[in-house]
C-alpha positions as CSV (number, residue, x, y, z in Angstrom):
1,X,26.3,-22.7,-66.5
2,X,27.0,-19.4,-64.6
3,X,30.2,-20.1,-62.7
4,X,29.7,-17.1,-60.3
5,X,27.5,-17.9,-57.1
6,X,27.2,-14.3,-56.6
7,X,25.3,-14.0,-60.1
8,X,23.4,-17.4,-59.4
9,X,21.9,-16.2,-56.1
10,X,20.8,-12.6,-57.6
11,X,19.5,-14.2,-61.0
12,X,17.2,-17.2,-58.5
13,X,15.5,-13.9,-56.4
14,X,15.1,-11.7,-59.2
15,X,11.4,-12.4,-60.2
16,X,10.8,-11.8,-56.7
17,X,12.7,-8.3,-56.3
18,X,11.0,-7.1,-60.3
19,X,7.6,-8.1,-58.7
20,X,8.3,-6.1,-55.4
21,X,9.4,-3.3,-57.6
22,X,6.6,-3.1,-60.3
23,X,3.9,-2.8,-57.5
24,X,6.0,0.0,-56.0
25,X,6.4,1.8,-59.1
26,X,4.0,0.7,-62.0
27,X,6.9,1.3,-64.4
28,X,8.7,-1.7,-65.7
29,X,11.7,0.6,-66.9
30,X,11.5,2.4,-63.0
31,X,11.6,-1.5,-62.2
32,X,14.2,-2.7,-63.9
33,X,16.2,0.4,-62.8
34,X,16.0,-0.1,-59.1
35,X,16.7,-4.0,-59.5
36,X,20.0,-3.3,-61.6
37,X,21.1,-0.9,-58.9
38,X,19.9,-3.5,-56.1
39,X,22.5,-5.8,-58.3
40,X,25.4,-3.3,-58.2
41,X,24.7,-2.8,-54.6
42,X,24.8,-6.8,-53.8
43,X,28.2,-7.5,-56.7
44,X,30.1,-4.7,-54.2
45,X,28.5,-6.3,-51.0
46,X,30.3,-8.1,-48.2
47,X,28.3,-11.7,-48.9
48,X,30.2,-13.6,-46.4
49,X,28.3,-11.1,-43.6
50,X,24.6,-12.1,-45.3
51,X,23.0,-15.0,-43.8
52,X,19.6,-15.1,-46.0
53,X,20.4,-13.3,-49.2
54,X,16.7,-13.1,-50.0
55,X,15.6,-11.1,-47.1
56,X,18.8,-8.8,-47.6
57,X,18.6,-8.4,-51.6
58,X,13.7,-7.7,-51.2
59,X,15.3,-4.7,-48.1
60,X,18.0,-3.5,-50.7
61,X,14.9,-3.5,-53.6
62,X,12.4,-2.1,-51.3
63,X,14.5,1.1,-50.0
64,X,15.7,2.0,-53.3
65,X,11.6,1.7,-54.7
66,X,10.9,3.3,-51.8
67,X,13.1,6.3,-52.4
68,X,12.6,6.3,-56.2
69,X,8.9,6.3,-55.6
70,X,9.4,9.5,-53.2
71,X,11.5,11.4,-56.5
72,X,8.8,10.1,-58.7
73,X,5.8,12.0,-57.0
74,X,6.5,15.3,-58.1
75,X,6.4,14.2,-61.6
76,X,3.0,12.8,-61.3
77,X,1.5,15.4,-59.9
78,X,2.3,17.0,-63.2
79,X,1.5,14.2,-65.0
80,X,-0.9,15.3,-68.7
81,X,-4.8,13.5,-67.3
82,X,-5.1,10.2,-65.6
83,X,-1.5,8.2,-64.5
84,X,-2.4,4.7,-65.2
85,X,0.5,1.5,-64.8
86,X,2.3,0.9,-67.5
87,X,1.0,-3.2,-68.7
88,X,2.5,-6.0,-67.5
89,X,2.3,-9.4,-69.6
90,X,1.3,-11.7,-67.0
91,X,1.0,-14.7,-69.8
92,X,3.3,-17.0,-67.3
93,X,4.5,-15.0,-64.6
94,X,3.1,-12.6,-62.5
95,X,6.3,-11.4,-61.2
96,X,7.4,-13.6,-59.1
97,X,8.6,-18.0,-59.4
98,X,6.1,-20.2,-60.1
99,X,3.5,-21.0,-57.8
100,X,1.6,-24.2,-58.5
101,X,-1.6,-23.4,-56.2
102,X,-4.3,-21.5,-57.9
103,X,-5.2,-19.3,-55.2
104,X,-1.8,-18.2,-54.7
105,X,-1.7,-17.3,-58.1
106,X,-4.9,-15.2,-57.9
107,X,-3.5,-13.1,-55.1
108,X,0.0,-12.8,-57.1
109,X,-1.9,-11.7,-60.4
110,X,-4.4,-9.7,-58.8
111,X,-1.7,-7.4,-57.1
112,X,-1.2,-6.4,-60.4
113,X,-4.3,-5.4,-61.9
114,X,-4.8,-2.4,-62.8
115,X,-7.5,-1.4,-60.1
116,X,-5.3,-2.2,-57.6
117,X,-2.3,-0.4,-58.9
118,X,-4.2,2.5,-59.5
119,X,-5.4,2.8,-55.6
120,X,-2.0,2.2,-54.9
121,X,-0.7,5.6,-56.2
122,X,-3.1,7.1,-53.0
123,X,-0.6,5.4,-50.5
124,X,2.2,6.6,-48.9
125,X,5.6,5.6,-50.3
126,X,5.9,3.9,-46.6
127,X,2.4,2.8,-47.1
128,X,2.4,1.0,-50.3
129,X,5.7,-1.2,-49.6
130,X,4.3,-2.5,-46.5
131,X,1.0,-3.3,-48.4
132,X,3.2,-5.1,-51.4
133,X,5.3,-7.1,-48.9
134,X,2.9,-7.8,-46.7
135,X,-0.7,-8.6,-49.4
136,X,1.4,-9.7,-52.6
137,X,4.3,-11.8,-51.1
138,X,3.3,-12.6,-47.7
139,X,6.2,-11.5,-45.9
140,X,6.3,-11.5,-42.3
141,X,6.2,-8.3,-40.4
142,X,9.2,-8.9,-38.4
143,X,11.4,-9.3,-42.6
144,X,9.3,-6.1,-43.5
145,X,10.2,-4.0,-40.4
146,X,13.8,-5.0,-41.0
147,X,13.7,-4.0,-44.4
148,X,11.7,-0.5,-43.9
149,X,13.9,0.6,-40.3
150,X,10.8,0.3,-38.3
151,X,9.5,-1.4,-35.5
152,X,7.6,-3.9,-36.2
153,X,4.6,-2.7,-33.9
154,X,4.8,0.8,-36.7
155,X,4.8,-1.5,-39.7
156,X,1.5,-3.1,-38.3
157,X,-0.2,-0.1,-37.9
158,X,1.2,1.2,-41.4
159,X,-0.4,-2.5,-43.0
160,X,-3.7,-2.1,-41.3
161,X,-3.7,1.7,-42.5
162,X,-2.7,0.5,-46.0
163,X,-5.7,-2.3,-45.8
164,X,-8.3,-0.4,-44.4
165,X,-7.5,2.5,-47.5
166,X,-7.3,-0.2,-50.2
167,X,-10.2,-2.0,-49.1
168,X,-12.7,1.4,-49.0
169,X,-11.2,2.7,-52.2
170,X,-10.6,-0.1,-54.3
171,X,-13.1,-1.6,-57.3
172,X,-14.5,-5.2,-56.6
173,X,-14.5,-6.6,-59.9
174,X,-14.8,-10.6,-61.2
175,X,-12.2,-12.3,-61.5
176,X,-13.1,-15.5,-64.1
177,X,-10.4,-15.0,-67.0
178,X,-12.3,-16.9,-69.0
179,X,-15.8,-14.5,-68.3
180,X,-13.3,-11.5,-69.1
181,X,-11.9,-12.9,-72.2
182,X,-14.9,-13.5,-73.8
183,X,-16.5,-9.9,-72.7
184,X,-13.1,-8.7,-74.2
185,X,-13.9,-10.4,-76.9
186,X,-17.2,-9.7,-77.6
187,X,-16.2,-5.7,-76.9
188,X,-13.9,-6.0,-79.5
189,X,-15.8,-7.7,-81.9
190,X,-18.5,-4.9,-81.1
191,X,-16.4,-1.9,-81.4
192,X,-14.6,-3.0,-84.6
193,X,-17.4,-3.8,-85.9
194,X,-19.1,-0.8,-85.5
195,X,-22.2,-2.1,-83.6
196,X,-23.0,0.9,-81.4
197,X,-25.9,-1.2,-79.6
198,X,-23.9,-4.4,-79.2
199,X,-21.2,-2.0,-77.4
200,X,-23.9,-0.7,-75.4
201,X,-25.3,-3.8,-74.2
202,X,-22.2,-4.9,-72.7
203,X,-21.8,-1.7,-70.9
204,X,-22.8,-0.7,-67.1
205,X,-24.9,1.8,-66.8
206,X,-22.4,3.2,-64.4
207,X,-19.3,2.1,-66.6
208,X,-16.4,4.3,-66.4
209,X,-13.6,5.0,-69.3
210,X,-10.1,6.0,-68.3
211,X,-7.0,6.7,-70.6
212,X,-4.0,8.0,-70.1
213,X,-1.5,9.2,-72.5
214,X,0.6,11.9,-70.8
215,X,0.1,14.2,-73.0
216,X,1.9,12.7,-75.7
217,X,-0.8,11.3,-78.0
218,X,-5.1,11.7,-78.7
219,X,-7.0,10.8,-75.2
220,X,-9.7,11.8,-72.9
221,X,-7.7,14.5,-70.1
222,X,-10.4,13.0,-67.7
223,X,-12.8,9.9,-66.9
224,X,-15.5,9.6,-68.8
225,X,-18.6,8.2,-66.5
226,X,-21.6,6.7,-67.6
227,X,-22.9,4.7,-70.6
228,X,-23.9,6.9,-72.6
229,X,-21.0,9.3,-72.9
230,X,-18.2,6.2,-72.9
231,X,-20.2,5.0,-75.1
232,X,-20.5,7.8,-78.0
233,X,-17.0,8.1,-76.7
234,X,-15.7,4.6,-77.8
235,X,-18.1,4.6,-80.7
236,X,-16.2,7.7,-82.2
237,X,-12.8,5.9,-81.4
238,X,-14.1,3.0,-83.3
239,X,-14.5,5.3,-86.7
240,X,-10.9,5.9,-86.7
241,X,-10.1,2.2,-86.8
242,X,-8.6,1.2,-90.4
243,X,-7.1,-2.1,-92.1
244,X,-3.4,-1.2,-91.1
245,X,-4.9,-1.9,-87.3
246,X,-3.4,-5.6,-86.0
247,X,-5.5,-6.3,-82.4
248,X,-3.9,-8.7,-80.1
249,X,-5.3,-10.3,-77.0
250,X,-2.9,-11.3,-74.5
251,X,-3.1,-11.6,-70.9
252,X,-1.5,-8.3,-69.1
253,X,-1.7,-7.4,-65.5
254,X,-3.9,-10.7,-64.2
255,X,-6.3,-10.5,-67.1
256,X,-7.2,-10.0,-70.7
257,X,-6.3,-7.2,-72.8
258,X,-5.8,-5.9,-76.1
259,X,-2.5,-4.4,-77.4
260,X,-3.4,-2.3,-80.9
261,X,-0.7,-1.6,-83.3
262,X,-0.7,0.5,-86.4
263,X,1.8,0.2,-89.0
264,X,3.5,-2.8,-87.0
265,X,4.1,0.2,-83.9
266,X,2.1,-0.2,-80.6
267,X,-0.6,2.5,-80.4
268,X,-3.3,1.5,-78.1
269,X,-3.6,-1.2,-74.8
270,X,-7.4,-1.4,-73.7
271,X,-8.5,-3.6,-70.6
272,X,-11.5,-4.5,-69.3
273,X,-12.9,-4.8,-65.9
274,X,-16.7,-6.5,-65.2
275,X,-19.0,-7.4,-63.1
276,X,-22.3,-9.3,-63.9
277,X,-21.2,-10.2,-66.9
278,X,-20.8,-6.4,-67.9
279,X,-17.9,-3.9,-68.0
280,X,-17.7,-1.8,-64.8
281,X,-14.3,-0.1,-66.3
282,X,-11.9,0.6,-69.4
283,X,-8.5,1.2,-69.0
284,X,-6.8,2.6,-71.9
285,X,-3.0,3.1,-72.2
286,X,-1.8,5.3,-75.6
287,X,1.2,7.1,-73.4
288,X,4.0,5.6,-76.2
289,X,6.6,5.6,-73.4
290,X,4.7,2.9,-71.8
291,X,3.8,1.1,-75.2
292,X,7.2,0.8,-75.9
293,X,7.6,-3.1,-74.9
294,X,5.0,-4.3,-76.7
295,X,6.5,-5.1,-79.8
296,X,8.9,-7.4,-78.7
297,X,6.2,-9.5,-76.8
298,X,4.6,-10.3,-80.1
299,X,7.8,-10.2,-82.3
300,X,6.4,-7.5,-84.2
């Protein structure tokens, strides 16, 4: 048993404070940067002066994703084709402590996917902490306009701005995991096997393909749209598939997903987004800096 209450009280918030982070960021590494630093900043910290230590260590979390996120931007505006969030396994946690209450859960996990994350990256640094605050972890706006140094009468405009951008911009997909797991599935089954018209039937016939790789290994520099191109698209992917391939499906980011490894090293994460019972979107990650973590998840 840890013996220092400092350590105890930091270790009990820190789902909370990696959660708040991720959705800032969409890094784990950028996350578990600004958390450590949040740490140093609270070990150094007059403790006897903080009355609710979780509302001081999310404002200490918050300002230093906020700034991080501002340093970040340049970088991504440079970034090799599409940015897309490096995968989060979501198999028991979705970045915060357990909630027992299914709907709860859904909000928690859906802040994560991918479609959301991605819209995300449109907001304002400002923008995008009062939606995470406010949409994934229900904070009140009095706790967020503490932890931002604004009014609280700003921060309300800056969530209904954040909303009203999300909401216009942002995918509506389903949401059954088990509907999504067996189109994944099925997808996979199809693509591996080389069935060009079983692929096809589970495609949209406004489906759209995105990878993102940085520049750094084989990928499409821009989204692919429509059936028929993701299609020929996926269906020459599929040719390159060989016996040294392992295919795992795990659940990353609220849903599904398939984490590829070759030789025992991660290669490929693919994830699926549907409606109607057909994919709407794919969401390939091959960028090996954001790979990087998936070999420990399956003890590979």
């Amino acid at each position: 048993m840890n013996a220092d209450p400092a350590t105890d009280v930091f270790e009990e918030h820190r789902p909370v404070l990696t959660g708040v982070a991720y959705r800032m960021l969409g890094r784990i590494t950028d996350a578990e940067d600004v958390v450590q630093e949040a740490w140093l900043r609270w070990s150094s910290a007059d403790r006897e002066e903080v009355r609710e230590p979780r509302a001081y260590l999310v404002r200490i979390t918050t300002r230093l994703a906020v700034d991080r996120l501002r340093h970040l931007r340049s970088r991504r505006e440079a970034y090799v084709g599409p940015w897309l969030p490096e995968p989060l396994t979501t198999e028991e946690a979705v970045g915060s402590p357990p909630v027992p209450d299914a709907a709860e859960r859904a909000v928690l996990a859906d802040s994560v996917s991918f479609a959301v994350l991605v819209v995300l990256e449109s907001l304002s640094p400002l923008e995008r902490a009062v939606f995470v605050l406010r949409e994934a972890f229900g904070f009140p706006y009095a706790e967020i306009a503490a932890a931002l140094d604004r009014t609280e009468p700003a921060v309300r405009q800056l969530a209904g701005r954040a909303r009203r951008h999300v909401g216009e911009r942002r995918p509506r997909y389903d949401v059954d995991p088990a509907e999504r797991r067996d189109l994944t599935e099925r997808f996979l089954a199809a693509a591996s096997g080389g069935s060009i018209e079983r692929l096809m039937a589970l495609l949209a016939p406004d489906v759209r393909l995105v990878s993102d790789a940085g520049g750094k290994a084989k990928a499409a520099l821009r989204t692919i749209e429509s059936a028929d191109k993701v299609g020929r698209f996926l269906a020459a992917v599929a040719q390159e598939v060989g016996p040294d391939w392992d295919m795992r499906v795990a659940e990353f980011n609220g849903g599904p997903a398939v984490a590829c490894f070759v030789g025992g090293k991660p290669d490929t994460f693919l994830q699926l987004e549907a409606r109607d019972g057909v994919i709407q979107c794919i969401y390939i990650v091959r960028n090996p800096d954001k790979l990087s973590g998936l070999s420990a998840l399956f003890d590979l």
